[in-house]
Structures are given as C-alpha cells and as structure tokens.
C-alpha positions, -999 to 999 in steps of 0.1 A, spaced: 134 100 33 129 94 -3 92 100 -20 78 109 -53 44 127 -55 21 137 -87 0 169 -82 -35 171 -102 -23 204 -112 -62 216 -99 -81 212 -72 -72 178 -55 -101 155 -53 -85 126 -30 -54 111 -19 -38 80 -26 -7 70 -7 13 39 -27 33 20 -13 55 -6 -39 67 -42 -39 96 -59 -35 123 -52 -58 102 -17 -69 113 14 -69 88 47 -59 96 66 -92 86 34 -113 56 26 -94 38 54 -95 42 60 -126 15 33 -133 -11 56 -117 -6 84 -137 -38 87 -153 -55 96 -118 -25 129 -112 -46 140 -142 -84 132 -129 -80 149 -95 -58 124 -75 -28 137 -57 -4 108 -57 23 104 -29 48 68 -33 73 67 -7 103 43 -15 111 13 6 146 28 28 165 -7 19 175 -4 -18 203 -34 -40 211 -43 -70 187 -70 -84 210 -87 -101 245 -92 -86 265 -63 -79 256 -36 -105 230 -27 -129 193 -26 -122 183 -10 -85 154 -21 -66 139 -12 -30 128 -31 -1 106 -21 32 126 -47 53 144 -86 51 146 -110 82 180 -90 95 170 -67 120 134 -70 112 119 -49 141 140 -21 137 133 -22 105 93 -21 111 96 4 136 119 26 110 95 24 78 62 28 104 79 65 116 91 72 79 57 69 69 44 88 96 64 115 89 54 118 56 18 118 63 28 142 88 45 165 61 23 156 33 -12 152 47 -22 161 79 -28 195 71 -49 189 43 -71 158 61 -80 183 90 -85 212 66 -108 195 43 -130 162 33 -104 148 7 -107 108 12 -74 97 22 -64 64 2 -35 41 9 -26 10 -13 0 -15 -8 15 -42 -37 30 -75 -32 54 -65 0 37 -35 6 10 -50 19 25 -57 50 40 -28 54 7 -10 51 -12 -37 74 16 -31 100 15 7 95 -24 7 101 -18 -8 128 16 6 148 15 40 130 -4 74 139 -22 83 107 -55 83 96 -65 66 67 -104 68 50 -94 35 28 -65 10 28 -62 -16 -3 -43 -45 -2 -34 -56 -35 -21 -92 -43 0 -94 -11 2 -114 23 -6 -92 54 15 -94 82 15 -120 106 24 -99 134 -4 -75 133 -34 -80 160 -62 -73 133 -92 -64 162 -70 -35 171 -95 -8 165 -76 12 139 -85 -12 116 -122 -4 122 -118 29 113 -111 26 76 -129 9 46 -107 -23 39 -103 -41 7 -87 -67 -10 -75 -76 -41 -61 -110 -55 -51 -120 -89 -66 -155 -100 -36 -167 -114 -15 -151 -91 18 -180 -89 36 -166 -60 12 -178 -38 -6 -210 -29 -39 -220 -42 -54 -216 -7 -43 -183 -4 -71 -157 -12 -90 -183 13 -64 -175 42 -61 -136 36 -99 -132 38 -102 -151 66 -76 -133 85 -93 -106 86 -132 -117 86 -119 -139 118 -111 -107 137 -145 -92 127 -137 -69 100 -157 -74 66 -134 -63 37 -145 -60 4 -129 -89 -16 -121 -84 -54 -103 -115 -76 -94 -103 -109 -86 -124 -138 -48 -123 -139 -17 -130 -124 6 -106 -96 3 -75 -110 -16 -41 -108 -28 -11 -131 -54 17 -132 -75 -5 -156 -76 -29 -127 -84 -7 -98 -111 7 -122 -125 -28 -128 -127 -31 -86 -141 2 -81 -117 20 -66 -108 46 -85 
C-alpha cells in the first residue's frame, strides 16, 4: 500500500484521513493541507492503487480508486486497503485517546469514502465530502452513517457537474434521514485550507 502522512511534530490534536481525486496523486494532495501538519493535525493520504499516465503513454502520473473494469473487486480492494491503514495508522491511537478522527474525500474520493463508511470497519468522528458525487451503490440508512458528523461541500461554479446537482447530493442523504451540514462556497471544483477554514472545519 502506498500512503504519505505529515506528523505535527508535537502533540497531535486530530486526525484527518485524505483521500484524492481522480487523476491525483497522495504526495501532491496532501501537500495542500500542510498548514494543519503544523497546527496539530496529523495528516494520513493514501493513494488510489490504480495509477496511468495522464497523457498518453509517458509523462505526468496520476492515480485512480477504481474505473468500470472490475469495479467490485476493485471496491472491495481499496475498502480493505483503507482498513488496513486505519488499522496500522489509527486504531491504536482512537482507542487510546479522544483525538477526533477526520476523513475527507475530493471529487472521486468521495465515493470511495461514502462506500468505505459504509462496507469498511473503521470508525470515523467526521466524514467530508468535498465537491464530489456519492456513490450510488451505498444504502445511506445503514447505521454507520449515523455514527459520524456528515458534511458537504460544493463549489458554486463547480462545471463538472449539472446545475441540479448540490440539490440531488443533499437530498440523498436527507432522504435516508441523516441531516448533513451543507456548505456552497463561491468557486469552482477545487479545495484548499482557506476553504475548509471558510466551512469550519478546520
């Protein structure tokens, strides 16, 4: 497995698991959250196991959690990936201690979180999803997603998606009874500590 962490370097204050986008690598993304290694936050990005050129047959690398080939092997490989790195990672400090355990998924990660939550073993305080479509295979009354504070976050001039879409993602999940806290930001598909500070998550 391939993952890239950032220590505080003191006494860790809470947890933030960050899971990229499509085309993303782990080194590159967390590298945007920086800033909160160095306020307290112990940082873990695990990289998607599916990684290609983005353009052609050389150059620039990229990573993705899964395509259409294979799809539920592919679910059912990055769901025990990512519990064994919360297994490896975490566990030990959630049961030892009160550090809030965060987990944040971009633009394809979102799935991959929503499906995680909801097929995986761990046990998450928070769980973000940022400018992204949850997955459509996920039964969102399963209880595990009662167990965590749920937000989302959409960019107002995101173009990737539809003009309905903030709409359909919030109903989603208000339809099966859960009451995330919704955040638009003025902007397009994109994501930055300025951002999260403006939502109140960090």
């Amino acid at each position: 497995m391939r993952y890239y962490t950032m220590s505080p370097g003191k006494e860790i204050r809470d947890i933030w698991i960050l899971l990229h986008g499509y085309g993303q690598l782990a080194s590159q993304f967390i590298s945007k959250f920086r800033i909160m290694a160095e306020n307290g936050s112990l940082l873990i990005a695990p990289e998607g196991l599916m990684r290609f050129y983005l353009h052609g047959s050389y150059g620039e690398v990229g990573a993705s959690w899964m395509t259409k080939e294979d799809r539920e092997n592919d679910i059912k490989d990055y769901v025990n990936y990512l519990d064994s790195l919360y297994d490896k990672e975490i566990r030990g400090l959630k049961n030892n201690s009160d550090i809030k355990i965060n987990s944040l998924g971009f633009s394809q990660g979102v799935a991959t979180l929503s499906r995680w939550i909801s097929f995986g073993n761990a046990a998450l305080d928070r769980s973000v999803f940022w400018c992204g479509e949850l997955a459509h295979d996920v039964d969102y009354t399963n209880d595990k997603f009662k167990h965590a504070e749920l937000v989302q976050v959409f960019g107002s001039d995101d173009k990737i998606f539809p003009d309905n879409f903030i709409n359909v993602q919030r109903q989603l999940l208000e339809s099966a009874g859960l009451k995330p806290y919704v955040y638009v930001f003025k902007g397009g598909h994109e994501i930055n500590t300025e951002l999260m500070r403006e939502a109140g998550l960090i």
